[in-house]
SESE-653035 format. One record per atom (N, C-alpha, C): residue in three letters; atom name; x, y, z. Coordinates in pm, 1 decimal. Example, Ala and Ser with C-alpha at 12.3 -4.5 7.8 and 13.67 -1.06 7.14 Angstrom:
residues 2
{"Ala" "N" {1319.0 -569.0 780.0}},
{"Ala" "CA" {1230.0 -450.0 780.0}},
{"Ala" "C" {1320.0 -330.0 780.0}},
{"Ser" "N" {1285.0 -225.0 708.0}},
{"Ser" "CA" {1367.0 -106.0 714.0}},
{"Ser" "C" {1290.0 3.0 787.0}},
END
This chain:
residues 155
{"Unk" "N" {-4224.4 -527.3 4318.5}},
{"Unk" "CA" {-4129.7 -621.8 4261.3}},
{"Unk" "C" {-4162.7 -765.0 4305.5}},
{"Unk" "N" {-4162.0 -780.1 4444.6}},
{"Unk" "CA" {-4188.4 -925.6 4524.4}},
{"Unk" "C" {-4345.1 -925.1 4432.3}},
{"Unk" "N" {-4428.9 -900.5 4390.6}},
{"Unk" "CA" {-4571.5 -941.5 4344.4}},
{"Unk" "C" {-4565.1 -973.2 4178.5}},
{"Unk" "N" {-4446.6 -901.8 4112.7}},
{"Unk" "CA" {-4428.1 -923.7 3977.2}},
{"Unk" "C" {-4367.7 -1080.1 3997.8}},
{"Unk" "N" {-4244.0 -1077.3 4088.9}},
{"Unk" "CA" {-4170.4 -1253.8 4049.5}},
{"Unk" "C" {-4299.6 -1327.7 4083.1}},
{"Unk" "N" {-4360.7 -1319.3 4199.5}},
{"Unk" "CA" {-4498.0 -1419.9 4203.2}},
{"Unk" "C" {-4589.2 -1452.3 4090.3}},
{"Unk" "N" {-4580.0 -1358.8 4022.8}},
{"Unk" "CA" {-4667.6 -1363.7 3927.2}},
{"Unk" "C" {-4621.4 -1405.0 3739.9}},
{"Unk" "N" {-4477.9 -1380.4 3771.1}},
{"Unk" "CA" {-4388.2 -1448.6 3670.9}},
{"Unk" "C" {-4407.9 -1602.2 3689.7}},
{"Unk" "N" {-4347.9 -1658.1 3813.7}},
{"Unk" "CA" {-4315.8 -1770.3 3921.9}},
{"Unk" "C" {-4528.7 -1862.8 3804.9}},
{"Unk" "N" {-4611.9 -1786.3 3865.0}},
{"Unk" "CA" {-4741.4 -1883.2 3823.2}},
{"Unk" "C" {-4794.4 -1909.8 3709.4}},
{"Unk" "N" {-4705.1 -1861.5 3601.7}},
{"Unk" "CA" {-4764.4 -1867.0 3455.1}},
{"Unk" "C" {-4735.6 -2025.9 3433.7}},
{"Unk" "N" {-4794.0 -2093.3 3356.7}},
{"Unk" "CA" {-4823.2 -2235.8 3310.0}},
{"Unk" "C" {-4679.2 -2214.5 3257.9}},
{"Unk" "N" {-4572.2 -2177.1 3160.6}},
{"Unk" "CA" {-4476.8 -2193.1 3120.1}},
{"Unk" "C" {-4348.1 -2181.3 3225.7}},
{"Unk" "N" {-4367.7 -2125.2 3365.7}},
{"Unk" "CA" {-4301.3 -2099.5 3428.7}},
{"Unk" "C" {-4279.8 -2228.7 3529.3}},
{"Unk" "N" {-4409.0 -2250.6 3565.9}},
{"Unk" "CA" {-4465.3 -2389.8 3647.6}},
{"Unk" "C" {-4397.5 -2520.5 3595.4}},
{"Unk" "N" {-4408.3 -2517.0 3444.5}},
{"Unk" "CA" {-4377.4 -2650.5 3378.6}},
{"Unk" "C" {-4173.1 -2648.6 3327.0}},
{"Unk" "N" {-4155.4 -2508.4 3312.5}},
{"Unk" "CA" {-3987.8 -2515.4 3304.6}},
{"Unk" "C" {-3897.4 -2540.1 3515.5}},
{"Unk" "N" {-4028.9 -2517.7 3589.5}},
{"Unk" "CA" {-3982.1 -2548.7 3681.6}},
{"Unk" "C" {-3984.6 -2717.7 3753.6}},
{"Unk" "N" {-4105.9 -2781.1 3706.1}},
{"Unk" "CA" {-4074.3 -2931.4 3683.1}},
{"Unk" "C" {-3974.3 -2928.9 3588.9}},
{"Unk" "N" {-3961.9 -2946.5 3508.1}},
{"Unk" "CA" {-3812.6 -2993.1 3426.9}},
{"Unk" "C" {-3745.9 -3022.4 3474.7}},
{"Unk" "N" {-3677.4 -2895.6 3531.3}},
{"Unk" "CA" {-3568.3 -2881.1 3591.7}},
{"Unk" "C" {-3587.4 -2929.2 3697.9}},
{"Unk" "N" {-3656.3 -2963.7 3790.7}},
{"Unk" "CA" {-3672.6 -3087.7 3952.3}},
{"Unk" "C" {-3703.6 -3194.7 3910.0}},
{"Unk" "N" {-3732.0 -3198.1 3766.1}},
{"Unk" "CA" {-3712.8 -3389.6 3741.8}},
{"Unk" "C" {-3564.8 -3379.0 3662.4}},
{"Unk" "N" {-3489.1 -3336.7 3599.3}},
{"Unk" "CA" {-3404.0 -3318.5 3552.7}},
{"Unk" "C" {-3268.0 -3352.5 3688.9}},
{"Unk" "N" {-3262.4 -3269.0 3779.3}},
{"Unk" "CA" {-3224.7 -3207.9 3932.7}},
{"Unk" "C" {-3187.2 -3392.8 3975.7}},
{"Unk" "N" {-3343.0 -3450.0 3971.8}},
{"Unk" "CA" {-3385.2 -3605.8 4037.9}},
{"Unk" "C" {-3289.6 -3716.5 3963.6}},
{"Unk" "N" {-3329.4 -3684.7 3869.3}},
{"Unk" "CA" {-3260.1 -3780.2 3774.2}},
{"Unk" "C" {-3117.9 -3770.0 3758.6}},
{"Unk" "N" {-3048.8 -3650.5 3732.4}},
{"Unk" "CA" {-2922.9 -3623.0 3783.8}},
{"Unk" "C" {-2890.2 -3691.9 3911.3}},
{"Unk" "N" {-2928.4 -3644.6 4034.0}},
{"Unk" "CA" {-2902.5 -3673.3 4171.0}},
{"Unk" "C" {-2905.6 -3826.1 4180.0}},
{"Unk" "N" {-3042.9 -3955.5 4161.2}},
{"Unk" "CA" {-2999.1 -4052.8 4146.5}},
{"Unk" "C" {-2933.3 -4139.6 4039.1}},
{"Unk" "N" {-2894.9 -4085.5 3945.4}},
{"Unk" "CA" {-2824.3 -4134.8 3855.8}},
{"Unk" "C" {-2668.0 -4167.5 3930.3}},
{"Unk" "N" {-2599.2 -4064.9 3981.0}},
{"Unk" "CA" {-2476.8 -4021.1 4045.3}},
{"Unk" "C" {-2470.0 -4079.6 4192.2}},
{"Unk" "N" {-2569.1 -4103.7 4285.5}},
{"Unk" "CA" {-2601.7 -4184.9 4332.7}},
{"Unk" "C" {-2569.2 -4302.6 4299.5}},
{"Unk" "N" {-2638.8 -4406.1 4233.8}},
{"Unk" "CA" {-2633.1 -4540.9 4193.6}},
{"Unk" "C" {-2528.4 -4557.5 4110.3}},
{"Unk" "N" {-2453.8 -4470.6 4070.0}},
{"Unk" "CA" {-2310.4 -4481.8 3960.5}},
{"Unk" "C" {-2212.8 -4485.3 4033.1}},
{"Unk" "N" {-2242.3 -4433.2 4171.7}},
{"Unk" "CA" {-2082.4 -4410.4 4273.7}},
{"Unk" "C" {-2032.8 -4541.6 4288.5}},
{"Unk" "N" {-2113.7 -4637.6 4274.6}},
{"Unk" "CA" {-2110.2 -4775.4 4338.4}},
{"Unk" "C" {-2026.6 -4882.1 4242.4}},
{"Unk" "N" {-1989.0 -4786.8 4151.4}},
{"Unk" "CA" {-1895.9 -4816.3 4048.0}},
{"Unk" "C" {-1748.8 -4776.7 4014.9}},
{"Unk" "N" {-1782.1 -4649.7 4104.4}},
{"Unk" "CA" {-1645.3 -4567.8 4118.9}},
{"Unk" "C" {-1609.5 -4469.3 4016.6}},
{"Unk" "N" {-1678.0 -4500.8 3930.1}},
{"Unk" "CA" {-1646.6 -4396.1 3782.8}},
{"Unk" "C" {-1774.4 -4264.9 3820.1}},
{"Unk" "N" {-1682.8 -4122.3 3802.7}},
{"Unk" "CA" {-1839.2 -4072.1 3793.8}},
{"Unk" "C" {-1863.9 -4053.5 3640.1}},
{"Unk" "N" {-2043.7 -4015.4 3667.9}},
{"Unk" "CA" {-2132.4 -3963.3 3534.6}},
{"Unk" "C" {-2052.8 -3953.3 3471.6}},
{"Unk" "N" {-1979.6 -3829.6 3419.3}},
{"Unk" "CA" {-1890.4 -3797.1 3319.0}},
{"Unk" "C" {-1834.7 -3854.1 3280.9}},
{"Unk" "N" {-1724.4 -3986.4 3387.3}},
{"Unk" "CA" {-1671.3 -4056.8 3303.1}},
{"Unk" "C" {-1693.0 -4152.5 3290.0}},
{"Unk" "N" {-1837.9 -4185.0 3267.9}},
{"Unk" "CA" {-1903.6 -4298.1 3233.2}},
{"Unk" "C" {-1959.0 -4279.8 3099.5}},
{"Unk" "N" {-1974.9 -4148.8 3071.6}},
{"Unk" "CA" {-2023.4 -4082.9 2925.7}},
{"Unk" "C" {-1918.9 -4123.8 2808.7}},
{"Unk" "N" {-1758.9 -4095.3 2882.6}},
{"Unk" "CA" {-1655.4 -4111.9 2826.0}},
{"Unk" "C" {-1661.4 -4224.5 2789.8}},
{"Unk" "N" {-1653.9 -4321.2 2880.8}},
{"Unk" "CA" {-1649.9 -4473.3 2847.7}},
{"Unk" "C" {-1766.2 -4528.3 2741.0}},
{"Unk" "N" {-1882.9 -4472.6 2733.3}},
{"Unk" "CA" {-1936.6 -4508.0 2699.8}},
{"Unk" "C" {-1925.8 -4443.7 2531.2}},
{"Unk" "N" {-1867.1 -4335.8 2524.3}},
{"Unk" "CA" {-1853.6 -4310.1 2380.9}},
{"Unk" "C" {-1775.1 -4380.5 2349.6}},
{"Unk" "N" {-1614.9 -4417.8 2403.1}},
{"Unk" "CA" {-1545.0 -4518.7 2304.8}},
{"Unk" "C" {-1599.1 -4638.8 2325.3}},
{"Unk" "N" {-1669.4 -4697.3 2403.7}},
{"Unk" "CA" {-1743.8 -4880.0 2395.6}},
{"Unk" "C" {-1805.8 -4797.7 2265.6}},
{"Unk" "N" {-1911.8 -4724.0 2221.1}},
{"Unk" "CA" {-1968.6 -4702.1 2057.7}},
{"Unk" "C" {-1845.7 -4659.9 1959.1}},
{"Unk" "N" {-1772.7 -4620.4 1977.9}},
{"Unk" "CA" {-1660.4 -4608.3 1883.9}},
{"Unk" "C" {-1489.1 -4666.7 1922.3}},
{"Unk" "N" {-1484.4 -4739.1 1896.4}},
{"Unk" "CA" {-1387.8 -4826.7 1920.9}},
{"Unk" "C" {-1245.1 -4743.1 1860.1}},
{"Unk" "N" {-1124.0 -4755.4 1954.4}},
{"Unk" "CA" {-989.2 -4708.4 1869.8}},
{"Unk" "C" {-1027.9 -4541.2 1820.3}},
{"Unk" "N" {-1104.3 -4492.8 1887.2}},
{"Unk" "CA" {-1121.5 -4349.4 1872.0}},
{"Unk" "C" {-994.1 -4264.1 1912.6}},
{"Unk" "N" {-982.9 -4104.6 1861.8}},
{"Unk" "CA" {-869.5 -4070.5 1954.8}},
{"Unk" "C" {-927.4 -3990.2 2016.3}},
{"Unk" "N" {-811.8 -3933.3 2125.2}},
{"Unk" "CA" {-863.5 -3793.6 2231.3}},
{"Unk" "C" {-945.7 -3681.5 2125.6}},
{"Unk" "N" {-906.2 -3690.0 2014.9}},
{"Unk" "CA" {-939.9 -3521.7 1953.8}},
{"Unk" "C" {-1071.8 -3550.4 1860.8}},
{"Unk" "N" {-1102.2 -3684.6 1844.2}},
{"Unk" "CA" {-1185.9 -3700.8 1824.3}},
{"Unk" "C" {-1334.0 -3741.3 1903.7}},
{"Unk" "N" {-1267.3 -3810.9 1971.4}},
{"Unk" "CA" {-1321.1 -3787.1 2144.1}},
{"Unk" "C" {-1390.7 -3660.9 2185.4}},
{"Unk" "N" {-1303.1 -3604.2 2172.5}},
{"Unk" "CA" {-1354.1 -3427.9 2251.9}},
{"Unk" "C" {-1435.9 -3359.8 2167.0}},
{"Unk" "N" {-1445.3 -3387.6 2030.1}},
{"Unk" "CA" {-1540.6 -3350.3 1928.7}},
{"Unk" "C" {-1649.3 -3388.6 1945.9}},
{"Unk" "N" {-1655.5 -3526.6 2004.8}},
{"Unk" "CA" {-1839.7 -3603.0 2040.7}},
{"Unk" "C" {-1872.4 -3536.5 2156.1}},
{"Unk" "N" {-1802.3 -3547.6 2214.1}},
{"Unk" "CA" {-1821.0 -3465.6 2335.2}},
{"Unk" "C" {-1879.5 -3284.3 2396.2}},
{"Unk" "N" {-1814.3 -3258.6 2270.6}},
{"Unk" "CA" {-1827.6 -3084.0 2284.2}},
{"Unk" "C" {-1719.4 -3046.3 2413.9}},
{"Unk" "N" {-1642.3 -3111.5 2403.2}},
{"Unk" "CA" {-1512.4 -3036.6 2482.1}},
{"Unk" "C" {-1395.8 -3024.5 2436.2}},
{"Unk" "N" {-1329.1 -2937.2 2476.4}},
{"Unk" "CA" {-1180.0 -2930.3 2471.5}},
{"Unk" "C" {-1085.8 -3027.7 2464.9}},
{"Unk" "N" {-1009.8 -3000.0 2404.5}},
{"Unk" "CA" {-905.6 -3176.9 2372.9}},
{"Unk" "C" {-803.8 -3168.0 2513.6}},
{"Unk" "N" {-810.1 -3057.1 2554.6}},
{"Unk" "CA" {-712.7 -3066.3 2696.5}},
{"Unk" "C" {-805.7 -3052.6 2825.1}},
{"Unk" "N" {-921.5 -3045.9 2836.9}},
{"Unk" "CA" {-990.7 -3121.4 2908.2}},
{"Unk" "C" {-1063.0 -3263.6 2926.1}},
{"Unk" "N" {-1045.7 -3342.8 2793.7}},
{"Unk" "CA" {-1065.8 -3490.5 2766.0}},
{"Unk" "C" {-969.4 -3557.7 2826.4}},
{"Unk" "N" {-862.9 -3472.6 2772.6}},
{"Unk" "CA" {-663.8 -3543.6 2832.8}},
{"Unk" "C" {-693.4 -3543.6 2960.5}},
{"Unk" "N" {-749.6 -3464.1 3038.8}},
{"Unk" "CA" {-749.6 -3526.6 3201.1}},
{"Unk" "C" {-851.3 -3607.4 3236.5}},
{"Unk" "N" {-996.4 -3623.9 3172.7}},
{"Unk" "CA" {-1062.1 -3724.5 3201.7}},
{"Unk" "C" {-1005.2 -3814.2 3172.2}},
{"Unk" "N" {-923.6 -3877.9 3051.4}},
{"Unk" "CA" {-858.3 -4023.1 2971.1}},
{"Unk" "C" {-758.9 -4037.4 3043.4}},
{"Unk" "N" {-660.8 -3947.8 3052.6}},
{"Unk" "CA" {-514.9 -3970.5 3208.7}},
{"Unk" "C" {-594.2 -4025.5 3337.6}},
{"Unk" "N" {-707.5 -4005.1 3395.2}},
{"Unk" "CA" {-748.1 -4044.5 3543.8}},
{"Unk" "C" {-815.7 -4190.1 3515.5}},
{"Unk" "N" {-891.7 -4184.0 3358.3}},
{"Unk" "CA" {-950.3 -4325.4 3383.9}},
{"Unk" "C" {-858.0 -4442.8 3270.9}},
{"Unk" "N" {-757.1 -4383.3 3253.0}},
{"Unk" "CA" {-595.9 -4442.9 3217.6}},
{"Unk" "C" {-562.7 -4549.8 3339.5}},
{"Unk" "N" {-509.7 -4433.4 3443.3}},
{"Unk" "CA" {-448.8 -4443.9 3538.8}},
{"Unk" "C" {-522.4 -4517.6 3673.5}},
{"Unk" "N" {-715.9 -4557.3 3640.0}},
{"Unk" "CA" {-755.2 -4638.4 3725.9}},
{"Unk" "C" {-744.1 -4769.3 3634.9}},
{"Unk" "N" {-728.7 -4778.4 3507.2}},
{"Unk" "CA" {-728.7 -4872.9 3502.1}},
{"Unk" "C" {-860.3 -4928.9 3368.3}},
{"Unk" "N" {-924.1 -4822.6 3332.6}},
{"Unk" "CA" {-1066.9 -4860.1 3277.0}},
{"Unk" "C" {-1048.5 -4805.7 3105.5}},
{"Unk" "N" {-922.2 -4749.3 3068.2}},
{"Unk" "CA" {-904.1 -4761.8 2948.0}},
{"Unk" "C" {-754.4 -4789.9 2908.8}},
{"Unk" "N" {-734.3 -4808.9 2822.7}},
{"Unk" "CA" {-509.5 -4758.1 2734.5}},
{"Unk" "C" {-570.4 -4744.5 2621.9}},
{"Unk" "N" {-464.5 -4679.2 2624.2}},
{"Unk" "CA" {-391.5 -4581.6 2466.7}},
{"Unk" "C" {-295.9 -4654.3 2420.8}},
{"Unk" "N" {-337.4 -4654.2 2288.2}},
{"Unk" "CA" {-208.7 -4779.4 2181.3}},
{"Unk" "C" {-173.4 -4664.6 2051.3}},
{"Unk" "N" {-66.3 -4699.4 1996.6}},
{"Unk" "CA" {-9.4 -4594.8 1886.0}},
{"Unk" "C" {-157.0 -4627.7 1789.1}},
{"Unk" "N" {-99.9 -4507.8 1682.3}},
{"Unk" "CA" {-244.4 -4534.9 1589.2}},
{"Unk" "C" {-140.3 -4604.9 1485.7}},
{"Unk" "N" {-120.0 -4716.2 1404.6}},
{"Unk" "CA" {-27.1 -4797.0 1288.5}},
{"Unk" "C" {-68.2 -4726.2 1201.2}},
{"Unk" "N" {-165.1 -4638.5 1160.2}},
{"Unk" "CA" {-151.5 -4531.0 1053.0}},
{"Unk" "C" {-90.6 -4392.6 1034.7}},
{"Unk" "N" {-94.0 -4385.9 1208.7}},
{"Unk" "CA" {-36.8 -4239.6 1221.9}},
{"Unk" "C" {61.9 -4209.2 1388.5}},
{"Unk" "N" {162.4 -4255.3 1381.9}},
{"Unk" "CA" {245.3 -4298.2 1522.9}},
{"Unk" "C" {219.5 -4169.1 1568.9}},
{"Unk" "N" {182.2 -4012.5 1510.2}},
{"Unk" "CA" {176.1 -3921.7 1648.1}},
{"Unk" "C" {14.5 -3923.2 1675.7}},
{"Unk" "N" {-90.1 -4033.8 1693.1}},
{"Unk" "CA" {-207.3 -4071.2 1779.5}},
{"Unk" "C" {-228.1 -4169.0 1808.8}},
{"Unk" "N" {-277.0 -4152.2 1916.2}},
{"Unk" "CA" {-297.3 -4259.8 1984.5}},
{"Unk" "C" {-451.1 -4314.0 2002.9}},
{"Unk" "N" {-497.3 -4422.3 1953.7}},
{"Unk" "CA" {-622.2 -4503.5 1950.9}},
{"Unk" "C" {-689.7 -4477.5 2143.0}},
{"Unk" "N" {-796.8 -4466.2 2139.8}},
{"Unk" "CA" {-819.5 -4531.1 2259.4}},
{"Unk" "C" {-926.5 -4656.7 2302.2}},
{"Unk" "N" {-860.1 -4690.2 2335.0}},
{"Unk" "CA" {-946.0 -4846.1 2364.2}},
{"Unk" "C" {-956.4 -4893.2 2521.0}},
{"Unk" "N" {-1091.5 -4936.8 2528.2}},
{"Unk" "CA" {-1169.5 -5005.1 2700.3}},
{"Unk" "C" {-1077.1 -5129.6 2696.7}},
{"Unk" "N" {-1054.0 -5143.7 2867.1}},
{"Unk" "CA" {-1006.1 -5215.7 2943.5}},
{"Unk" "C" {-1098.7 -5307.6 2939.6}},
{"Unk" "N" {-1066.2 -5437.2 2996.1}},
{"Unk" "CA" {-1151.5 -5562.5 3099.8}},
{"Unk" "C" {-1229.1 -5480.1 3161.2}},
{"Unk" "N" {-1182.8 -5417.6 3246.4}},
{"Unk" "CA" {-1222.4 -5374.4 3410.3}},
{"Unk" "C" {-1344.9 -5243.5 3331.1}},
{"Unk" "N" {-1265.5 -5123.4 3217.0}},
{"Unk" "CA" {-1375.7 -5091.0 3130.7}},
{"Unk" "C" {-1480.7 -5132.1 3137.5}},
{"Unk" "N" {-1478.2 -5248.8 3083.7}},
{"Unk" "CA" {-1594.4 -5293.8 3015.8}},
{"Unk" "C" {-1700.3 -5351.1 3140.1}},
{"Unk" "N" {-1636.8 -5408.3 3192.7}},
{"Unk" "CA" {-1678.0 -5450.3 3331.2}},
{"Unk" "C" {-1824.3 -5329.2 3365.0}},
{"Unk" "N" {-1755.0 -5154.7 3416.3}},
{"Unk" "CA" {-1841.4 -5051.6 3457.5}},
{"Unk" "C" {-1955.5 -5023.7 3339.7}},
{"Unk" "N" {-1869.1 -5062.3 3223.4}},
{"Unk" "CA" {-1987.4 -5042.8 3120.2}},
{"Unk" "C" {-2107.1 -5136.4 3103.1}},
{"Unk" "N" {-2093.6 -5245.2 3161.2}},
{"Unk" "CA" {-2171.6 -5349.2 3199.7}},
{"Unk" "C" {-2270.6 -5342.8 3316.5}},
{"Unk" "N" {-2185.0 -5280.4 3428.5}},
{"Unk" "CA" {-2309.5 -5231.0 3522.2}},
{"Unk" "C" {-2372.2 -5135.7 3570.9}},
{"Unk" "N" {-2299.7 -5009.6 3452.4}},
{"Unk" "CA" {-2361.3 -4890.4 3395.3}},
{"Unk" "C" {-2510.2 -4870.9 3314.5}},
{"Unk" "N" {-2460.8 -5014.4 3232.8}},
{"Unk" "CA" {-2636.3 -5000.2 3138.8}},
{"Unk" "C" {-2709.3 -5057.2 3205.9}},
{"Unk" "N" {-2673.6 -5121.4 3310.1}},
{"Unk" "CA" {-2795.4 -5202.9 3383.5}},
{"Unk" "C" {-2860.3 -5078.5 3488.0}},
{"Unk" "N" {-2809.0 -5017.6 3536.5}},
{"Unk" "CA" {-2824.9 -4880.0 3606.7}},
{"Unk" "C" {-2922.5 -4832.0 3524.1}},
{"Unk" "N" {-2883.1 -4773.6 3399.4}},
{"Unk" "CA" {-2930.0 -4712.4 3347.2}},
{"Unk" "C" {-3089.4 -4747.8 3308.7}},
{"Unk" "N" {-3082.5 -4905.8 3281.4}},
{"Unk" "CA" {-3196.6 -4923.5 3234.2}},
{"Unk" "C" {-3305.8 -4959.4 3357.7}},
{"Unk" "N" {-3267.5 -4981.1 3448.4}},
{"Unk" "CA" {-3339.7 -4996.9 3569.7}},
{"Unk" "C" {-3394.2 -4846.3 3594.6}},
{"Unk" "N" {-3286.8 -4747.9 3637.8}},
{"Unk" "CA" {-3328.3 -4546.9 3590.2}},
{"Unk" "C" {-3441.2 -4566.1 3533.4}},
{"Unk" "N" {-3448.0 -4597.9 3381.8}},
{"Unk" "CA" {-3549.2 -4548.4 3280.0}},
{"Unk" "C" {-3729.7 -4657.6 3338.6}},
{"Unk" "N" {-3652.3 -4778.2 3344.4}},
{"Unk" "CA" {-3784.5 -4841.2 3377.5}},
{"Unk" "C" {-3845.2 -4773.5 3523.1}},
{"Unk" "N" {-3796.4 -4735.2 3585.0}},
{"Unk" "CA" {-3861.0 -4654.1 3740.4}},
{"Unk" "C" {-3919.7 -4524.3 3645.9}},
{"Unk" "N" {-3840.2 -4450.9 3597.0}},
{"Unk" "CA" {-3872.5 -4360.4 3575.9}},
{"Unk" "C" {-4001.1 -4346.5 3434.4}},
{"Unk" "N" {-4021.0 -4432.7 3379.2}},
{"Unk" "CA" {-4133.5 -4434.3 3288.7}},
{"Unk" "C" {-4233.2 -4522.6 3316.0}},
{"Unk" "N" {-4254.0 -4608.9 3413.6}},
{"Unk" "CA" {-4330.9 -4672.3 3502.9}},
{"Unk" "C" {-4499.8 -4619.2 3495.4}},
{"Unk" "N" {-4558.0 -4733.0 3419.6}},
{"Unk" "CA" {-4666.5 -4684.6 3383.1}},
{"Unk" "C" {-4734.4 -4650.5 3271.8}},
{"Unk" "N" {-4643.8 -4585.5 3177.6}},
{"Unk" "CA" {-4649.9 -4478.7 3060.9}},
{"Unk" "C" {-4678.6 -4564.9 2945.8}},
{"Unk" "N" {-4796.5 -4514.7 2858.2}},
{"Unk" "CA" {-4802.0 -4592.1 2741.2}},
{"Unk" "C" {-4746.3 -4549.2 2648.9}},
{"Unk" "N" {-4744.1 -4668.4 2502.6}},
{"Unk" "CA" {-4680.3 -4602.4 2406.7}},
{"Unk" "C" {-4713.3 -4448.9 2342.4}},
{"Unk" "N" {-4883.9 -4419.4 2415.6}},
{"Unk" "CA" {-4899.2 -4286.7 2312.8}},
{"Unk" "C" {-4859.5 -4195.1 2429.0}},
{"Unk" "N" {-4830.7 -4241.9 2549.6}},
{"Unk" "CA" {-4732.4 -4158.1 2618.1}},
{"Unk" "C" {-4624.6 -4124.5 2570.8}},
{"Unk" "N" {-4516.4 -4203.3 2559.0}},
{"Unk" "CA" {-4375.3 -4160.9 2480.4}},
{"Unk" "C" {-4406.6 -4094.1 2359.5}},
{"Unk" "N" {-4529.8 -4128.7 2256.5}},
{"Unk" "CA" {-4532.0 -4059.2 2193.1}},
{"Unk" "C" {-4525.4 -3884.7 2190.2}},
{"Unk" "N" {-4657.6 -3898.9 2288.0}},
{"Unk" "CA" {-4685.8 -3750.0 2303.3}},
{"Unk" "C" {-4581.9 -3661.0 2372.9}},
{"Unk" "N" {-4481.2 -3693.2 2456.1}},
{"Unk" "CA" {-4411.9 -3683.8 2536.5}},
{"Unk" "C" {-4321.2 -3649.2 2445.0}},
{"Unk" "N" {-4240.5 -3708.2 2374.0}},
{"Unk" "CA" {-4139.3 -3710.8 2268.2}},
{"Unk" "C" {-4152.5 -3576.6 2171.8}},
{"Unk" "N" {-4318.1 -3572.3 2122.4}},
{"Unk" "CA" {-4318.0 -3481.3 2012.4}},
{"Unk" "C" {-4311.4 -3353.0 2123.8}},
{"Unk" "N" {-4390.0 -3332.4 2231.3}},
{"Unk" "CA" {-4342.0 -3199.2 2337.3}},
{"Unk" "C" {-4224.3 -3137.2 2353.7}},
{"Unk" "N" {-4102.0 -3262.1 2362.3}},
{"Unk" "CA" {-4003.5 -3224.2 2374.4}},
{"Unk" "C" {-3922.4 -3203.5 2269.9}},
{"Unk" "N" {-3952.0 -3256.9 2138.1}},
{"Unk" "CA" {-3888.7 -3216.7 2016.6}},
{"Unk" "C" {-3933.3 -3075.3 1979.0}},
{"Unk" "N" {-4045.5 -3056.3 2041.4}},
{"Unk" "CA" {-4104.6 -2898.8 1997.7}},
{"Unk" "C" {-4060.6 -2770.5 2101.6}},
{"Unk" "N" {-4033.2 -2839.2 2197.6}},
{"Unk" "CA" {-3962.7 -2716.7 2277.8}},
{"Unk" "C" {-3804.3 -2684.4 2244.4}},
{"Unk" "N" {-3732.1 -2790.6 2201.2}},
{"Unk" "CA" {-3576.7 -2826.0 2180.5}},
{"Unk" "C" {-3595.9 -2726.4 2046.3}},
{"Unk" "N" {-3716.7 -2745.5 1937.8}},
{"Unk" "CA" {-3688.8 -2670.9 1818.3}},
{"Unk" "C" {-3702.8 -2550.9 1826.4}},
{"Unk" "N" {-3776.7 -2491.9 1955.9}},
{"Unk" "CA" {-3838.3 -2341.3 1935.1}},
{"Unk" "C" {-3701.5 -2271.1 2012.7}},
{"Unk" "N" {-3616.8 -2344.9 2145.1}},
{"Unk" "CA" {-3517.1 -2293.3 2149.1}},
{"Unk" "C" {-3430.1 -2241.7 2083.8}},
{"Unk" "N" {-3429.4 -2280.0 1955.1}},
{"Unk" "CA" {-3347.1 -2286.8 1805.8}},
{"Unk" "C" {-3280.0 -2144.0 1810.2}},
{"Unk" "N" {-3404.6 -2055.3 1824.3}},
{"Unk" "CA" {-3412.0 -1931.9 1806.7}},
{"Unk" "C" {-3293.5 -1862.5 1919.1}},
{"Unk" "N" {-3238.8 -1884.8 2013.4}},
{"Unk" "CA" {-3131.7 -1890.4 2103.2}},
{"Unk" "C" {-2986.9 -1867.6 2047.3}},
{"Unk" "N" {-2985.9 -1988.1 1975.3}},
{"Unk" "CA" {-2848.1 -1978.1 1897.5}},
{"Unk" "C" {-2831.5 -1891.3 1769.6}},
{"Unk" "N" {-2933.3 -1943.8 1681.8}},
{"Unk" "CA" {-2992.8 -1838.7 1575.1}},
{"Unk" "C" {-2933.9 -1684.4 1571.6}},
{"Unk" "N" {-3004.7 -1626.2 1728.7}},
{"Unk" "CA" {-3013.0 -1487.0 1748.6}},
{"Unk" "C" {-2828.4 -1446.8 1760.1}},
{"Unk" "N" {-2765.5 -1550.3 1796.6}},
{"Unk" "CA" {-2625.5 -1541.0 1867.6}},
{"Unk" "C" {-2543.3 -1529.6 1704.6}},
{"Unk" "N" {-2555.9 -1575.1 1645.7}},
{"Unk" "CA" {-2499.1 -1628.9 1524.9}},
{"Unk" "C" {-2470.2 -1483.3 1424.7}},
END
């Protein structure tokens, strides 16, 4: 058994889904890192950052971009309500929703969120030419498509 996982463990497809996931791991880890310093975490910086692209959105539409639950959005939007980094206003088309719209202070994290971010990407592609991203890009569009077969099989 211990000589089969070794030998699972060294195949070229095994090697390279195991970088992924330790640059994936990295990038996670300092992302969350350098975001603490903001006070919002990851997640609800994702949040913020979907309504700064969609303005006056609601929770249920919210949780649709998201791929979550509308009563798990309600507690991310209640905590970053309640620091201060978004409000909720009636919707004038429809008084039972409520719009959601970024704060000052919002906009503020969303401001030194993308700078994070883009500092992230420039460390992290450091070097790389354009037929890098190229080649890089089409790899990963081709692994994302062959997964396909995942959901496919479920369906």
């Amino acid at each position: 058994m211990t000589e089969r996982i070794k030998q699972r463990r060294s195949t070229p497809e095994a090697r390279l889904i195991e970088k992924y996931i330790r640059t994936n791991r990295r990038h996670k880890r300092a992302l969350e890192q350098e975001l603490s310093s903001t006070g919002v975490y990851r997640s609800q910086h994702q949040i913020l950052m979907a309504i700064a692209e969609n303005p006056n959105v609601s929770q249920k539409e919210l949780a649709g971009m998201r791929g979550i639950s509308t009563a798990t959005m309600a507690v991310s939007l209640k905590k970053l309500e309640q620091s201060g980094y978004l409000k909720r206003e009636v919707d004038l088309k429809d008084n039972r929703c409520n719009q959601i719209c970024i704060t000052e202070r919002g906009r503020e994290v969303i401001t030194q969120s993308m700078a994070i971010f883009d500092e992230m990407e420039q460390r992290m592609f450091q070097g790389f030419t354009q037929e890098d991203f190229q080649a890089l890009g089409e790899l990963l569009d081709r692994i994302y498509d062959n997964m396909e077969f995942y959901f496919k099989d479920r369906e």
